[in-house]
C-alpha positions in Angstrom: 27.0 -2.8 -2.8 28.8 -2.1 -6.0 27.3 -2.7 -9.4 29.6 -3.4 -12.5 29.0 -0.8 -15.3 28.1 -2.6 -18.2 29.8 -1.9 -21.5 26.3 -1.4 -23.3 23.2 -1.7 -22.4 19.8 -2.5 -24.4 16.3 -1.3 -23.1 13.8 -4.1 -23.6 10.7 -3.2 -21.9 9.8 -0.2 -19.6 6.7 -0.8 -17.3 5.2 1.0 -13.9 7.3 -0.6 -11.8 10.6 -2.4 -13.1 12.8 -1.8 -16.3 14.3 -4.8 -18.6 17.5 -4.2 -19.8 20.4 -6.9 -21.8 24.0 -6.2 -20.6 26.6 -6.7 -22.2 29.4 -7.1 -19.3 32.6 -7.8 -18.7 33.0 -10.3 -15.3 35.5 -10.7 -13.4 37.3 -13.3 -14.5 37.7 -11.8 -18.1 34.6 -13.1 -19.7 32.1 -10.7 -21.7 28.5 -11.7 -22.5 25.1 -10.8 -22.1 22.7 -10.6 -19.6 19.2 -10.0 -19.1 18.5 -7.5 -15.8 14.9 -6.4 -14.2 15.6 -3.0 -12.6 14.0 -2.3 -9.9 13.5 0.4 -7.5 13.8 -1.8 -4.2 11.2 -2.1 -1.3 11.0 -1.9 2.5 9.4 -4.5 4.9 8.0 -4.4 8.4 8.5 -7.4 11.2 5.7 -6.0 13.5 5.6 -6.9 16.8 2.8 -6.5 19.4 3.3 -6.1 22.9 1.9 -9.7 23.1 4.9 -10.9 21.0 2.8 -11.4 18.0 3.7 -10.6 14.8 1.8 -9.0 11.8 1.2 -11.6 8.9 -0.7 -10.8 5.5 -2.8 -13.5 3.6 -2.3 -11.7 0.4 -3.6 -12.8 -3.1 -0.7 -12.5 -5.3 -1.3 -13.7 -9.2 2.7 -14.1 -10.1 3.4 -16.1 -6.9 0.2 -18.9 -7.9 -2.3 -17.5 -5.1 -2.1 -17.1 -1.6 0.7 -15.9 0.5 1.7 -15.5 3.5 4.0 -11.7 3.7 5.2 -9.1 6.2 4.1 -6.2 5.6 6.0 -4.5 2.6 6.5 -2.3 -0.6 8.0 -0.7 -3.4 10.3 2.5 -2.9 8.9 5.7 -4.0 11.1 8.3 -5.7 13.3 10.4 -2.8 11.8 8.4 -0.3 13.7 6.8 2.2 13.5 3.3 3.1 12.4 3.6 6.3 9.6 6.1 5.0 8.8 3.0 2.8 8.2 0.7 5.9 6.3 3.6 8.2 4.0 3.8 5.2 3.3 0.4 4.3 2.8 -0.6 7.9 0.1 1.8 8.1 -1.5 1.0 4.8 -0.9 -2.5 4.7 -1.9 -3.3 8.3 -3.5 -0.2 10.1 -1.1 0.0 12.6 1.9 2.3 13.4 5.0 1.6 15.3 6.8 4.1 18.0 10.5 2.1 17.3 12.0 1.0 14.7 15.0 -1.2 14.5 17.4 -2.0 11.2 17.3 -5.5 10.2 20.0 -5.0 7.7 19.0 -5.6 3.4 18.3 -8.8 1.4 18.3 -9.2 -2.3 15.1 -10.8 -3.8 16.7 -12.8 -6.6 20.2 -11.2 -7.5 21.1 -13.5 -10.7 18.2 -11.4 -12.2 16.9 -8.7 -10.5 19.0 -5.6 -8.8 16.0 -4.8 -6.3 17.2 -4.5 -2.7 15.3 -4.9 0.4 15.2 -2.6 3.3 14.4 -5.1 6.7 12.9 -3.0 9.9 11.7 -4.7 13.0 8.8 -2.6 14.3 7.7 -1.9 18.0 5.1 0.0 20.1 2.5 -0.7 18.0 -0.4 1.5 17.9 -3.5 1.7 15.5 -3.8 3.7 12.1 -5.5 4.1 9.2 -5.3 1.1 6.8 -5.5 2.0 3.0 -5.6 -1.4 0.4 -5.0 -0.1 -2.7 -8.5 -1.7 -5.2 -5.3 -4.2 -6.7 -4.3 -5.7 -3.0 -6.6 -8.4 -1.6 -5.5 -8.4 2.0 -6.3 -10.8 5.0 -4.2 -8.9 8.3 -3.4 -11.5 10.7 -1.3 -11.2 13.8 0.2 -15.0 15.3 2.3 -15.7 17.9 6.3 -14.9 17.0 7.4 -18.1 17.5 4.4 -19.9 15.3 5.7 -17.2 12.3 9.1 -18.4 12.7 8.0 -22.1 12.9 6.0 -21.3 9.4 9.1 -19.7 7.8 11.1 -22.5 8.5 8.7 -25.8 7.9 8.2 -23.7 4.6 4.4 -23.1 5.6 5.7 -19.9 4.3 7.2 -19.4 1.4 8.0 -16.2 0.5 11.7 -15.3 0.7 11.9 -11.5 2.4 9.2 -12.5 4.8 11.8 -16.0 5.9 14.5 -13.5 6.1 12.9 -10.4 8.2 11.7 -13.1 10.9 14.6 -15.2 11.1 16.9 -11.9 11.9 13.8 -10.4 13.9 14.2 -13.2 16.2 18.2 -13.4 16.1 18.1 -9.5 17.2 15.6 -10.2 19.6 17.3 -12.7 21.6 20.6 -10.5 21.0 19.7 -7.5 22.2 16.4 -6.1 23.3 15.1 -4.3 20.4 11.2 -5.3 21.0 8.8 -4.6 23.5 
């Protein structure tokens, strides 16, 4: 993916996780105004699936999105770490599990008229227990459901939340493409 460079660029707010810039820019078709960016690093997430076929579902709390949610395993890039690294360690964390294969699912952007995080999509096989580690700010329920009832939920819109739509929609496309799971 290429970004445009902007022409200038204004810091508005620096926090532990993202950066809030306005850009001015030039676009393609001539025009230059300004634009209001949230920088952020990027995350990975993990489409875990059990030799049962089921996959790995957090109820998680989150405050932005107006409560509970249902989400893949995921989370934020560290510096120099590789987005796959991201996914092994979430996994673990996240869900106490571990996974012996791991298979590309190809990136997503979250909400590109605004933000420039990317995210990293794995599918995750051979699953195998580990240590789980909530951080004191995650409120976790770890749930595993049937593959197909996940993919039901993403599309009914029982779930709602837009990289966990996208990692098990192409989950199951490379799953019956290929044979990528157990």
């Amino acid at each position: 993916m290429c970004r445009m460079k902007p022409v200038s660029q204004t810091t508005q707010f620096t926090g532990r996780v993202i950066r809030v810039t306005t850009d001015e820019v030039v676009l393609p078709n001539g025009h230059r105004t300004e634009l209001e960016v949230v920088h952020h690093p990027g995350g990975a997430v993990a489409v875990a699936l059990d030799a049962g076929r089921r996959v790995c579902l957090l109820r998680q709390y989150r405050y932005a999105g107006g409560g509970w949610l249902w989400e893949l395993p995921a989370g934020k890039l560290e510096p120099g770490e590789p987005p796959l690294g991201t996914a092994q360690r979430e996994l673990a964390e996240e869900a106490g599990v571990e996974a012996r294969r791991w298979t590309s699912l190809g990136t997503c952007l979250s909400s590109p008229g605004v933000f420039t995080e990317v995210l990293h999509l794995y599918l995750a096989s051979g699953i195998a227990p580990a240590a789980a580690a909530h951080e004191r700010s995650e409120v976790i329920e770890i749930h595993w459901l049937p593959f197909e009832t996940a993919c039901e939920w993403a599309l009914a819109g029982t779930i709602t939340d837009s990289k966990t739509i996208v990692g098990l929609l192409r989950a199951r496309f490379a799953i019956t493409t290929t044979s990528v799971a157990d």
